[in-house]
N, CA, C and O atoms as a GROMACS GRO file, in nm:
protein
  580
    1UNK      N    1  13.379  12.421  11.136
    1UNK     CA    2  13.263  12.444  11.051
    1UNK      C    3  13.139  12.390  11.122
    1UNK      O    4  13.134  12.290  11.194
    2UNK      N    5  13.043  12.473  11.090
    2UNK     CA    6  12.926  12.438  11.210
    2UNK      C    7  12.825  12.336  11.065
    2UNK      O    8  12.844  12.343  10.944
    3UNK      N    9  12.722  12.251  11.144
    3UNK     CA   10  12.669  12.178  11.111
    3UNK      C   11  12.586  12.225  10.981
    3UNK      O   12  12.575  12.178  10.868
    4UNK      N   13  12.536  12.332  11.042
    4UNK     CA   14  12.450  12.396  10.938
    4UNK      C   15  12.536  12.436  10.806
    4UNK      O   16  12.487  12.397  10.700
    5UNK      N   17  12.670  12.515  10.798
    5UNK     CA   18  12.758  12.540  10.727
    5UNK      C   19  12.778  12.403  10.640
    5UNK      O   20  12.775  12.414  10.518
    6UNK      N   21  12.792  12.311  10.683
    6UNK     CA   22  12.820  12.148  10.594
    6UNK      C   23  12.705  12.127  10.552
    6UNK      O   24  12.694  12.088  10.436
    7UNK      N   25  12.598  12.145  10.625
    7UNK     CA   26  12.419  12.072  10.550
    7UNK      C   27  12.320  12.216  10.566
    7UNK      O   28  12.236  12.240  10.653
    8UNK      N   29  12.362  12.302  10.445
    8UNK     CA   30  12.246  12.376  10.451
    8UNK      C   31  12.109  12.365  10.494
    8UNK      O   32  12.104  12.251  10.542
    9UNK      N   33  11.962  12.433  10.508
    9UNK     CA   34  11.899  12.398  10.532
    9UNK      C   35  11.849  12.413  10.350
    9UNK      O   36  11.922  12.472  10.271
   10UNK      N   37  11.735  12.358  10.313
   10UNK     CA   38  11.671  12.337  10.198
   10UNK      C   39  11.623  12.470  10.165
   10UNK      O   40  11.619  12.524  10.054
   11UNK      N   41  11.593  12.510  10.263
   11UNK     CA   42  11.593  12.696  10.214
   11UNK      C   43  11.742  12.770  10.135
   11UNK      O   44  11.764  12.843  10.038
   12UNK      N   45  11.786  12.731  10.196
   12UNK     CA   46  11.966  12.774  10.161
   12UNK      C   47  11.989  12.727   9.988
   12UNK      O   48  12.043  12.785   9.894
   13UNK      N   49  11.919  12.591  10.003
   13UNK     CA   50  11.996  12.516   9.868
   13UNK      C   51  11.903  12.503   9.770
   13UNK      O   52  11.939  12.460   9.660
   14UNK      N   53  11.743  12.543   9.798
   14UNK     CA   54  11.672  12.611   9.650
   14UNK      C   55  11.707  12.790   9.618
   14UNK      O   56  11.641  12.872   9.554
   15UNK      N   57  11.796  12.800   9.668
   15UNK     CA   58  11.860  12.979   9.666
   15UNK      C   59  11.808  13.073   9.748
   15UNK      O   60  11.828  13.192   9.720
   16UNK      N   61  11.737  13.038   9.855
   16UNK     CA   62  11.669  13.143   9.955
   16UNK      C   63  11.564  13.181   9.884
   16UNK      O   64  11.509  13.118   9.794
   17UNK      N   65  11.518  13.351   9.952
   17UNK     CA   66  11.438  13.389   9.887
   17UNK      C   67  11.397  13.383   9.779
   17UNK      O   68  11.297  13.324   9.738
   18UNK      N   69  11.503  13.468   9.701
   18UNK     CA   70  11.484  13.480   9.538
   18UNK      C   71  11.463  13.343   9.475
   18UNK      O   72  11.355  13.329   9.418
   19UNK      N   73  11.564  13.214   9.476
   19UNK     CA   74  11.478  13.096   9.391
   19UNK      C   75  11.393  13.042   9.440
   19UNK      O   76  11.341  12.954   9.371
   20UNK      N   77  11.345  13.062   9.559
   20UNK     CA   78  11.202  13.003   9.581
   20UNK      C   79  11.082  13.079   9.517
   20UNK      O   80  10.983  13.021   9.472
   21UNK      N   81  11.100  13.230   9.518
   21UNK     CA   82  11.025  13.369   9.467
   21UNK      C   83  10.984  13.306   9.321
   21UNK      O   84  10.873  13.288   9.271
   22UNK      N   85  11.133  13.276   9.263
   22UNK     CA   86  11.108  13.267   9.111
   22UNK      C   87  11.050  13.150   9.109
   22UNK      O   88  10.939  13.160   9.057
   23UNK      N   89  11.092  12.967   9.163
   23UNK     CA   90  10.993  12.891   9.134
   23UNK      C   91  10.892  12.917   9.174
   23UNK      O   92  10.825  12.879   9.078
   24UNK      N   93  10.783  12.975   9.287
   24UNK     CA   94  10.642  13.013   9.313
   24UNK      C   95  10.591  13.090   9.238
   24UNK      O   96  10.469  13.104   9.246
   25UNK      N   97  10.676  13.179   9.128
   25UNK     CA   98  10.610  13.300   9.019
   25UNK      C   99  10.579  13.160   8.945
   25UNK      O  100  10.469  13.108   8.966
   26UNK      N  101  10.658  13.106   8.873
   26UNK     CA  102  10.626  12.964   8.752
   26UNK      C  103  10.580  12.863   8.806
   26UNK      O  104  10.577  12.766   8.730
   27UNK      N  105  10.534  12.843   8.926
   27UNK     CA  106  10.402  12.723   8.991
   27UNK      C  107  10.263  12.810   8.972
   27UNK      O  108  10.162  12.757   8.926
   28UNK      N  109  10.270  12.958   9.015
   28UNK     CA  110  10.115  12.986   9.028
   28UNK      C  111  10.061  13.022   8.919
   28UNK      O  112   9.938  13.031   8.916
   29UNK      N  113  10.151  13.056   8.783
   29UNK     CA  114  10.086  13.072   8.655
   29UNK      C  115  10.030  12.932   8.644
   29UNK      O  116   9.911  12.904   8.656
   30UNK      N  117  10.161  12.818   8.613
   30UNK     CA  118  10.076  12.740   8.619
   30UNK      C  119   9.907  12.628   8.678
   30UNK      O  120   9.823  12.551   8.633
   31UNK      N  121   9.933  12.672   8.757
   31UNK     CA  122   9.823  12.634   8.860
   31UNK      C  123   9.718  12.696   8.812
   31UNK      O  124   9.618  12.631   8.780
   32UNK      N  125   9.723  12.825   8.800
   32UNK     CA  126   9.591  12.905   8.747
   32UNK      C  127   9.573  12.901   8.628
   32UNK      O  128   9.492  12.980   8.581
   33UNK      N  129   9.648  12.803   8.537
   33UNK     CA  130   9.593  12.770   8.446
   33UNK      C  131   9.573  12.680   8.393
   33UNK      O  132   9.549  12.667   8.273
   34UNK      N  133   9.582  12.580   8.500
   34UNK     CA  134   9.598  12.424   8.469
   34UNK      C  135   9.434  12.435   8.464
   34UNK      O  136   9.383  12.487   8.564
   35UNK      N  137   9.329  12.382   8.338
   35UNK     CA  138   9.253  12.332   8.366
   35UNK      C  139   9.180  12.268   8.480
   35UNK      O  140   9.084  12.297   8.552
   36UNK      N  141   9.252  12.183   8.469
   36UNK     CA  142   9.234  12.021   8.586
   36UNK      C  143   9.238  12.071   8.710
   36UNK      O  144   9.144  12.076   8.789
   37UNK      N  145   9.337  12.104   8.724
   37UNK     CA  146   9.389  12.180   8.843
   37UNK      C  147   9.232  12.300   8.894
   37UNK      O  148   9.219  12.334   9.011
   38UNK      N  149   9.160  12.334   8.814
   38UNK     CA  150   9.067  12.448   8.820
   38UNK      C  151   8.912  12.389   8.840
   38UNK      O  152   8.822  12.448   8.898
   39UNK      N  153   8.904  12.267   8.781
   39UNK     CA  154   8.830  12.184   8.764
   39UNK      C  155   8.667  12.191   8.913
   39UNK      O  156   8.545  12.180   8.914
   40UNK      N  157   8.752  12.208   8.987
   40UNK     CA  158   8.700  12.207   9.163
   40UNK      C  159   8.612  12.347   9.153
   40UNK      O  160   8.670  12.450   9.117
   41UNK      N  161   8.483  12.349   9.181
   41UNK     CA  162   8.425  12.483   9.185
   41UNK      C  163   8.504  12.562   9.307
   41UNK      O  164   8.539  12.677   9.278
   42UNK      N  165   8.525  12.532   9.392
   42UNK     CA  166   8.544  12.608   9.505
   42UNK      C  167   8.706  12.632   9.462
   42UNK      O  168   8.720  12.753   9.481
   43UNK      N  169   8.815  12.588   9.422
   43UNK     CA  170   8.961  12.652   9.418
   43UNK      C  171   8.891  12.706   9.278
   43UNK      O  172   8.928  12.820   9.305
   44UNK      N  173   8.848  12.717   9.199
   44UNK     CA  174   8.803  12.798   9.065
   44UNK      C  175   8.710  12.877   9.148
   44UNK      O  176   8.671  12.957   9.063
   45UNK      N  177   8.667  12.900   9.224
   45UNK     CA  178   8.533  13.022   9.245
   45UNK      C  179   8.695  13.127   9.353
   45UNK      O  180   8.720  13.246   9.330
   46UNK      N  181   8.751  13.065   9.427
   46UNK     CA  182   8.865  13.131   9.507
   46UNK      C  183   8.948  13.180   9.456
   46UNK      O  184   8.994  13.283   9.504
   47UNK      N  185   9.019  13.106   9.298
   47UNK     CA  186   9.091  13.175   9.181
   47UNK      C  187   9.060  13.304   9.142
   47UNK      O  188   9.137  13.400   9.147
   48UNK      N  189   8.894  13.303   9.087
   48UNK     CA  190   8.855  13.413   9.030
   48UNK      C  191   8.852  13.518   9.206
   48UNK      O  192   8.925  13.615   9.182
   49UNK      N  193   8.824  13.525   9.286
   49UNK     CA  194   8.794  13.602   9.362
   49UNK      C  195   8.917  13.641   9.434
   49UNK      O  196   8.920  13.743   9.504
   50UNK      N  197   9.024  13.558   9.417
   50UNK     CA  198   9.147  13.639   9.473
   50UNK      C  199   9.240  13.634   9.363
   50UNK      O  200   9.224  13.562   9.264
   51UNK      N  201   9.354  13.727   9.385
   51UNK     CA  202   9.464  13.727   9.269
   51UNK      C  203   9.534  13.668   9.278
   51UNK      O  204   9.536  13.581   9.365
   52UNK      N  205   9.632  13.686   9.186
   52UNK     CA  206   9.772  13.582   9.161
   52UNK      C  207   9.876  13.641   9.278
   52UNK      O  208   9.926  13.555   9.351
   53UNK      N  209   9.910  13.771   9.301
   53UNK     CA  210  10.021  13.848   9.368
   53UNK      C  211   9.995  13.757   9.519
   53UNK      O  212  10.075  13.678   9.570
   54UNK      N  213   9.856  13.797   9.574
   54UNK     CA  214   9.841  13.715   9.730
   54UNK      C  215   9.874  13.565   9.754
   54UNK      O  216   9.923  13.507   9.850
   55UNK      N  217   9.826  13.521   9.623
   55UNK     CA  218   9.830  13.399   9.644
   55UNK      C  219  10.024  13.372   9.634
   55UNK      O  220  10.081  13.326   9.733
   56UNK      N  221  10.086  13.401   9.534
   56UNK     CA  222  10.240  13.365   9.516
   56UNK      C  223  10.264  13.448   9.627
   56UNK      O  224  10.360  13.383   9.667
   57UNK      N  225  10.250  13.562   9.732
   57UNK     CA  226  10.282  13.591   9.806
   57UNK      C  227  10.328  13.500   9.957
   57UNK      O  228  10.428  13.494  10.029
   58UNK      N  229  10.199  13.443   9.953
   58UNK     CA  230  10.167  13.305  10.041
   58UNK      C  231  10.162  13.179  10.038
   58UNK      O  232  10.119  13.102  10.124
   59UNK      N  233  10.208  13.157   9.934
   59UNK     CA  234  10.296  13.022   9.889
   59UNK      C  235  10.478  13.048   9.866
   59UNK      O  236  10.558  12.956   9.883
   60UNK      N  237  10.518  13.186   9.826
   60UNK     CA  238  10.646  13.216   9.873
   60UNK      C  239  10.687  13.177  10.012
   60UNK      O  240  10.770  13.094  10.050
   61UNK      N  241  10.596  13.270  10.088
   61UNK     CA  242  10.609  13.280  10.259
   61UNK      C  243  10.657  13.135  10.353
   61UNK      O  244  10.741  13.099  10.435
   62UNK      N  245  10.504  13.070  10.253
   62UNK     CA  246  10.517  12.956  10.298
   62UNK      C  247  10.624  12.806  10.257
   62UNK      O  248  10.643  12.708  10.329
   63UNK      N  249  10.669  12.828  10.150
   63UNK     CA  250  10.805  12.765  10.124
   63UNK      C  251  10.868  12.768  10.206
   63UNK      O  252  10.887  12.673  10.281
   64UNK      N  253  10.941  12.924  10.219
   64UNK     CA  254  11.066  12.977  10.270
   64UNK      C  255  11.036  12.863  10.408
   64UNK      O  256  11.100  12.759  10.425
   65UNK      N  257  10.930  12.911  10.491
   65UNK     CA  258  10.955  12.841  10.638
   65UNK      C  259  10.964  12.711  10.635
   65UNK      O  260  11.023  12.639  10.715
   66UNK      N  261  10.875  12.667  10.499
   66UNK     CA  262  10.853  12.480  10.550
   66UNK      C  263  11.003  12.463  10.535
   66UNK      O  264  11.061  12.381  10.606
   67UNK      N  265  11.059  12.527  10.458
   67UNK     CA  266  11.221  12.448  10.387
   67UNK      C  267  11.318  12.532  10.480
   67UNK      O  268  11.428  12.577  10.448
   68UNK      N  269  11.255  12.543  10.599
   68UNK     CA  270  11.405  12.597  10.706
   68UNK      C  271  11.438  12.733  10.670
   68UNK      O  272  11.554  12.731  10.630
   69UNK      N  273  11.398  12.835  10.667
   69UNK     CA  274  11.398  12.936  10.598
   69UNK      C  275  11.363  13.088  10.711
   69UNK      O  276  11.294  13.038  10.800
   70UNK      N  277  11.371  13.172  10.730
   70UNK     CA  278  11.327  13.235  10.834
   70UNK      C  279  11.127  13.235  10.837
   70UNK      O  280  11.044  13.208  10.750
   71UNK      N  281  11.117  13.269  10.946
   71UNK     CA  282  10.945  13.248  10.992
   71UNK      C  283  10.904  13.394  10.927
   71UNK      O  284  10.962  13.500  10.946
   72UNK      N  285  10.789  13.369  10.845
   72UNK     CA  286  10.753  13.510  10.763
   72UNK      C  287  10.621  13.425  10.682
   72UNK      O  288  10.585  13.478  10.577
   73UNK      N  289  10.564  13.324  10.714
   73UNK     CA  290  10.455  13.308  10.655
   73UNK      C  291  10.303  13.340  10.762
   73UNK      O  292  10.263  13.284  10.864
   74UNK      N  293  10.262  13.426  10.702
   74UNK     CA  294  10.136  13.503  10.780
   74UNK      C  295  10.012  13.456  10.770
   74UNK      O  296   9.916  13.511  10.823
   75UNK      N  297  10.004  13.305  10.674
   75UNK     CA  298   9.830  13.265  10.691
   75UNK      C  299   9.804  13.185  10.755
   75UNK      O  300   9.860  13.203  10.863
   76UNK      N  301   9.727  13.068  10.755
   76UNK     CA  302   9.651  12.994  10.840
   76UNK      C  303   9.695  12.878  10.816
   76UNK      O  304   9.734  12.865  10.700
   77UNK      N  305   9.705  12.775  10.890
   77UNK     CA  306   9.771  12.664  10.905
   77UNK      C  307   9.678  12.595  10.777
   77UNK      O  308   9.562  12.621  10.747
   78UNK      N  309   9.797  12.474  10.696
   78UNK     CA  310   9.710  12.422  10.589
   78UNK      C  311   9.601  12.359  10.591
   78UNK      O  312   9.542  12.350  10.484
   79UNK      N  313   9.537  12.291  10.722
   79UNK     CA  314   9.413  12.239  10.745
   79UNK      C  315   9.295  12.361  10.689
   79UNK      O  316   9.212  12.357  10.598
   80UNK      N  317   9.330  12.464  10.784
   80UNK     CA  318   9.203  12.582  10.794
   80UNK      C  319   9.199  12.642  10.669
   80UNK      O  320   9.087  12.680  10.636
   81UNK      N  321   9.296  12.663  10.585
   81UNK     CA  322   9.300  12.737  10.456
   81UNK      C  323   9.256  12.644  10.363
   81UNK      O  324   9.177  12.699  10.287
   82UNK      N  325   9.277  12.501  10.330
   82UNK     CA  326   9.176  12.406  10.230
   82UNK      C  327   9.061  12.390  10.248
   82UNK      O  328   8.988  12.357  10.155
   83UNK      N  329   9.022  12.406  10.362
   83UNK     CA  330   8.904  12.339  10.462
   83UNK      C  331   8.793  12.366  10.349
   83UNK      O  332   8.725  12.270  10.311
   84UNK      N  333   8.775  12.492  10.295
   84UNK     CA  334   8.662  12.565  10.229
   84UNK      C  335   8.663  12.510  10.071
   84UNK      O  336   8.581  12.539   9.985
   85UNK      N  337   8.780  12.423  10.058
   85UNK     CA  338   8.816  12.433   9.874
   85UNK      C  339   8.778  12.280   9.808
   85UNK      O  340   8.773  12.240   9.692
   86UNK      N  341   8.754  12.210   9.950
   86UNK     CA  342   8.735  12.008   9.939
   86UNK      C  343   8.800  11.971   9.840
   86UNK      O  344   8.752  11.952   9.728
   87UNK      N  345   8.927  11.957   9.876
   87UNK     CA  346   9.005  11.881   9.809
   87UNK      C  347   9.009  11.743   9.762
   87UNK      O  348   8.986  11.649   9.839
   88UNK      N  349   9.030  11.731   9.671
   88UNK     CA  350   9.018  11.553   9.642
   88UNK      C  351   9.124  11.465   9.595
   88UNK      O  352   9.159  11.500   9.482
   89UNK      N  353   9.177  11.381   9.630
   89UNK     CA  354   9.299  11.328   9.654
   89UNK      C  355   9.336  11.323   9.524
   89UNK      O  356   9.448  11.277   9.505
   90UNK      N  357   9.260  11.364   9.408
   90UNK     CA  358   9.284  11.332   9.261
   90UNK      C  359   9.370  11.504   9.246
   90UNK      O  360   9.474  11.524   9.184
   91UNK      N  361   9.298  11.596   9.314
   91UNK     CA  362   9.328  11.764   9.309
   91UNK      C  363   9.448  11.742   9.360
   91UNK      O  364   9.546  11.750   9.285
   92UNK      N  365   9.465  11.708   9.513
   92UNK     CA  366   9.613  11.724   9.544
   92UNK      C  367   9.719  11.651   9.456
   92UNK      O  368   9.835  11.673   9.490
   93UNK      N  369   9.702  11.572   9.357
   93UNK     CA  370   9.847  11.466   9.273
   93UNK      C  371   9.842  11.573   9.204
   93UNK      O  372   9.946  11.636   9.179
   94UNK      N  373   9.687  11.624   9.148
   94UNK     CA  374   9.747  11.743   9.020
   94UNK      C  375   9.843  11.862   9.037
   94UNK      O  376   9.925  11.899   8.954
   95UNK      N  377   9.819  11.919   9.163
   95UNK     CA  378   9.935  12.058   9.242
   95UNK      C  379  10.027  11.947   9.234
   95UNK      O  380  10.103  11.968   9.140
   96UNK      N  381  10.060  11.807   9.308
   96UNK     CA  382  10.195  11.786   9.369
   96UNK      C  383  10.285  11.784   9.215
   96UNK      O  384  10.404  11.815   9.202
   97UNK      N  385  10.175  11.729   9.090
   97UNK     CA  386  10.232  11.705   9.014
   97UNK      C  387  10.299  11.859   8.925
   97UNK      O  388  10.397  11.880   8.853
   98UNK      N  389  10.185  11.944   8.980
   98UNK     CA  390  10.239  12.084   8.861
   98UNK      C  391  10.356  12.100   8.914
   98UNK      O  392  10.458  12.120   8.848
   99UNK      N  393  10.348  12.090   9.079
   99UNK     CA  394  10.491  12.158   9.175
   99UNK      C  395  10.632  12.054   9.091
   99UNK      O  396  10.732  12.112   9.049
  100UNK      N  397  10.623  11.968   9.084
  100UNK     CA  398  10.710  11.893   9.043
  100UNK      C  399  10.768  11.900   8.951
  100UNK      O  400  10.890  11.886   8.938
  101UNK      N  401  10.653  11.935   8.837
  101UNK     CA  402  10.717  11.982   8.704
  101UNK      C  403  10.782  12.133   8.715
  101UNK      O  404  10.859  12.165   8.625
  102UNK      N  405  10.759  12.219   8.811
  102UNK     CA  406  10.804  12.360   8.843
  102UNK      C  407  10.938  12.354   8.854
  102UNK      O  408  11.011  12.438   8.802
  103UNK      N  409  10.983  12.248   8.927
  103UNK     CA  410  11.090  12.243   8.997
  103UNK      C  411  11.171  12.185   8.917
  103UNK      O  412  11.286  12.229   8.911
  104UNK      N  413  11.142  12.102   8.857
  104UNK     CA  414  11.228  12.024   8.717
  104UNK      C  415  11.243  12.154   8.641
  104UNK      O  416  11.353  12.202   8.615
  105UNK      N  417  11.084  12.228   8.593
  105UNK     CA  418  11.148  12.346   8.526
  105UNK      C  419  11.238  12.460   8.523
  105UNK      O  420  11.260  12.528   8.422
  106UNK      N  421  11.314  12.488   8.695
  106UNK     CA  422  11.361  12.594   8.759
  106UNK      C  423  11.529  12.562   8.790
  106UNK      O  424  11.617  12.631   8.840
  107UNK      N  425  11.525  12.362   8.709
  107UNK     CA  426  11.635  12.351   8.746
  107UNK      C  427  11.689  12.305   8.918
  107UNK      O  428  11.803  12.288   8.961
  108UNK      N  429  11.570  12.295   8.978
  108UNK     CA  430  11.630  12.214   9.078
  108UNK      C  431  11.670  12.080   9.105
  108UNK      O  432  11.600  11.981   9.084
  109UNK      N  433  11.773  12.079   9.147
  109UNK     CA  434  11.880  11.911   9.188
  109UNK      C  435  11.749  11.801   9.235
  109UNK      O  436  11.631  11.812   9.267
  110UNK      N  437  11.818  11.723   9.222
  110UNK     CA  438  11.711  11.581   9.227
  110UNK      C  439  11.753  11.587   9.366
  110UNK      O  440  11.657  11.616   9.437
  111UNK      N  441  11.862  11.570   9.432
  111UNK     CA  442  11.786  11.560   9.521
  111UNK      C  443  11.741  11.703   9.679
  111UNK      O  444  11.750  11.672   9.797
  112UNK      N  445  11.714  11.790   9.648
  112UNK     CA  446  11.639  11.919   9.644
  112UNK      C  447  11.531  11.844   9.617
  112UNK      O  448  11.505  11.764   9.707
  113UNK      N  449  11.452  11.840   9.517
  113UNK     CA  450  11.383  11.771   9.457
  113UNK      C  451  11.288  11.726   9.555
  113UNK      O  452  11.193  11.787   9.603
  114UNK      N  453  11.324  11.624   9.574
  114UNK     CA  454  11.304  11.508   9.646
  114UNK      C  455  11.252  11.556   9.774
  114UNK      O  456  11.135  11.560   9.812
  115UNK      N  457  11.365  11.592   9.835
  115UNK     CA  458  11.326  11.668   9.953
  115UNK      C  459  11.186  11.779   9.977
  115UNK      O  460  11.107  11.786  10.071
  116UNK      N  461  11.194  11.836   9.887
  116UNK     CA  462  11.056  11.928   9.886
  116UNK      C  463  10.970  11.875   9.873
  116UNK      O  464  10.875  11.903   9.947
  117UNK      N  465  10.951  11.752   9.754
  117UNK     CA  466  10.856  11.691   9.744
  117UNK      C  467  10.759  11.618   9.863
  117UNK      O  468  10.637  11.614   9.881
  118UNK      N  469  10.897  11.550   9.950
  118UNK     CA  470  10.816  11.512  10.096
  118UNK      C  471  10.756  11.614  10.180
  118UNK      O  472  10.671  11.588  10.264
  119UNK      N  473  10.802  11.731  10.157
  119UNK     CA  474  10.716  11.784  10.233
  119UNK      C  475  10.591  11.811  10.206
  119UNK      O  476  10.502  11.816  10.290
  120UNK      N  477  10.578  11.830  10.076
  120UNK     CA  478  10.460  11.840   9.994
  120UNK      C  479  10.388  11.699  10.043
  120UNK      O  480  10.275  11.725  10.086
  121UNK      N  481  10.406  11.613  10.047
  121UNK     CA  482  10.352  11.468  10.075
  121UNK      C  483  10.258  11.529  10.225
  121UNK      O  484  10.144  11.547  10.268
  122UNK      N  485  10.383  11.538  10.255
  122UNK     CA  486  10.344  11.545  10.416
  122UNK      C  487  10.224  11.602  10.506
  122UNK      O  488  10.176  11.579  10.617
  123UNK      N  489  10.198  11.716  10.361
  123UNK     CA  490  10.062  11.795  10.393
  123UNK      C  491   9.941  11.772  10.359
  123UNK      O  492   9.840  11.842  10.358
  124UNK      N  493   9.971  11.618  10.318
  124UNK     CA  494   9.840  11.566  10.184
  124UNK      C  495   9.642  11.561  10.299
  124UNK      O  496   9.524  11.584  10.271
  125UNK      N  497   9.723  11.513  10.431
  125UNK     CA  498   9.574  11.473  10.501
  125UNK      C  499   9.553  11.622  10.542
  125UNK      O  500   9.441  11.638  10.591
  126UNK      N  501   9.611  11.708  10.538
  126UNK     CA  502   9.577  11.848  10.596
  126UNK      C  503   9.491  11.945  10.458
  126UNK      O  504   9.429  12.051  10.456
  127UNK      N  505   9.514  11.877  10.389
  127UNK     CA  506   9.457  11.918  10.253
  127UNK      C  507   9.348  11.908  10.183
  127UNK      O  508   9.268  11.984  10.128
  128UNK      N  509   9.369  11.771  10.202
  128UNK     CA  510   9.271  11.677  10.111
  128UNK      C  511   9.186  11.692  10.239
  128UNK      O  512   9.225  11.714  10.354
  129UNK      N  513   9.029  11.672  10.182
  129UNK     CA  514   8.869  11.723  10.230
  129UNK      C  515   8.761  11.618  10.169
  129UNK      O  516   8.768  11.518  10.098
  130UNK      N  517   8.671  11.682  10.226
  130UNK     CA  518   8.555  11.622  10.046
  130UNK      C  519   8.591  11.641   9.949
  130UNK      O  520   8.633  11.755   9.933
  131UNK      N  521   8.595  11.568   9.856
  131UNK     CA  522   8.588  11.596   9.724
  131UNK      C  523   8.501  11.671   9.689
  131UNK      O  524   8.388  11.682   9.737
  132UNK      N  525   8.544  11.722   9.612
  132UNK     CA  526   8.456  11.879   9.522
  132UNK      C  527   8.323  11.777   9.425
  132UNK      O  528   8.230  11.833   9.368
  133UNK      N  529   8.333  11.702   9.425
  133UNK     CA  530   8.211  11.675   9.355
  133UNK      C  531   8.072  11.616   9.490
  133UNK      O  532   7.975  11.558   9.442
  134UNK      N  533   8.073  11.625   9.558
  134UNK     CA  534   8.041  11.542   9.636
  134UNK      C  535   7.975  11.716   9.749
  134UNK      O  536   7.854  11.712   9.774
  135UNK      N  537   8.015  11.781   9.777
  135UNK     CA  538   8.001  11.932   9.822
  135UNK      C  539   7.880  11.958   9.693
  135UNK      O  540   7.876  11.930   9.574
  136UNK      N  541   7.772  12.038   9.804
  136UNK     CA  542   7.648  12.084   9.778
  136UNK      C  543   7.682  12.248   9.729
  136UNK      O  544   7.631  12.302   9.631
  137UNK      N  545   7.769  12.305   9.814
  137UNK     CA  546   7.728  12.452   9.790
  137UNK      C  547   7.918  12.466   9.717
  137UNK      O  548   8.013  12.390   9.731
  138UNK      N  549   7.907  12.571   9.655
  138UNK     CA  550   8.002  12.662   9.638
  138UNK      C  551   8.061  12.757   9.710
  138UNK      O  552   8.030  12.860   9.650
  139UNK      N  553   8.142  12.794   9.824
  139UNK     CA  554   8.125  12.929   9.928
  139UNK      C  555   8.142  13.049   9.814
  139UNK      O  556   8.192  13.038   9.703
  140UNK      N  557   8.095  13.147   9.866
  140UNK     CA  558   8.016  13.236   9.833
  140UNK      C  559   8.130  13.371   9.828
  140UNK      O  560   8.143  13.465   9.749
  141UNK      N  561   8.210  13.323   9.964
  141UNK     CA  562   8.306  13.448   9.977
  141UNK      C  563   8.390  13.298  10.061
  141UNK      O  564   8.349  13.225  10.151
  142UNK      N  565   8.525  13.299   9.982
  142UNK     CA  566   8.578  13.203  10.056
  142UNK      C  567   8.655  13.252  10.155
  142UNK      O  568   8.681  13.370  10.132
  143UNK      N  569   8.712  13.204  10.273
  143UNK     CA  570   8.782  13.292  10.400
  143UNK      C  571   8.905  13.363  10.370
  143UNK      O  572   8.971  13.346  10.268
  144UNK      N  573   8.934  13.448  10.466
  144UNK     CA  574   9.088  13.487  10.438
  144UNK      C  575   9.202  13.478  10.448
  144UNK      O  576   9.203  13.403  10.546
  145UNK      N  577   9.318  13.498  10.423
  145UNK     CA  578   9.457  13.436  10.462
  145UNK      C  579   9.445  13.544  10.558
  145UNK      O  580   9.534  13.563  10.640
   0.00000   0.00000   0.00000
């Protein structure tokens, strides 16, 4: 039995595609409607100006690979894609926290769990920016995936 066969990769053991598909359908409702979460002019001005389908498209994509999964995520590394949204270390607990509750909601193992969660950690300085209160302008047309 090969290594991988004994220790799936974390892609394998949130169900591949499909349960990652289905927890990213029940993270991005929530997200887009978390208040708090919306709070930030710039991820609320990027909400309204892009849809839900692109966005769960590219947070699917991007699961699958972070969690060992085949390579199929097509946007921009997480630095360049927040860059425009100034994140504030208060914004990123609110996602880590919706993601968390997603995953409790979808039924994933603690420790699954766990595991995703660090990766989520892991992306916090690539994320986090200025704070949205502290940013003068709003972008206007925010960039593209």
């Amino acid at each position: 039995m090969t290594d991988t066969a004994q220790n799936p990769p974390l892609y394998e053991r949130l169900g591949g595609l499909y349960g990652i598909a289905g927890a990213v359908d029940v993270l991005a409702d929530r997200l887009y409607d978390n208040a708090s979460a919306n709070r930030n002019p710039h991820v609320a001005a990027f909400h309204q100006m892009k849809g839900h389908a692109g966005f769960k498209f590219l947070v699917t994509a991007w699961s699958i690979e972070a969690t060992g999964g085949p390579a199929c995520y097509p946007g921009r590394d997480m630095r360049e894609s927040h860059a425009h949204l100034y994140v504030a270390e208060e914004e990123f607990d609110i996602v880590a926290g919706e993601i968390a509750a997603t995953l409790y909601h979808v039924g994933v193992p603690q420790p699954e769990h766990g595991e995703f969660m660090a990766i989520i950690e892991g992306y916090r300085s690539m994320v986090v920016g200025t704070p949205a209160e502290k940013a003068d302008d709003i972008v206007a047309e925010p960039a593209t995936f």
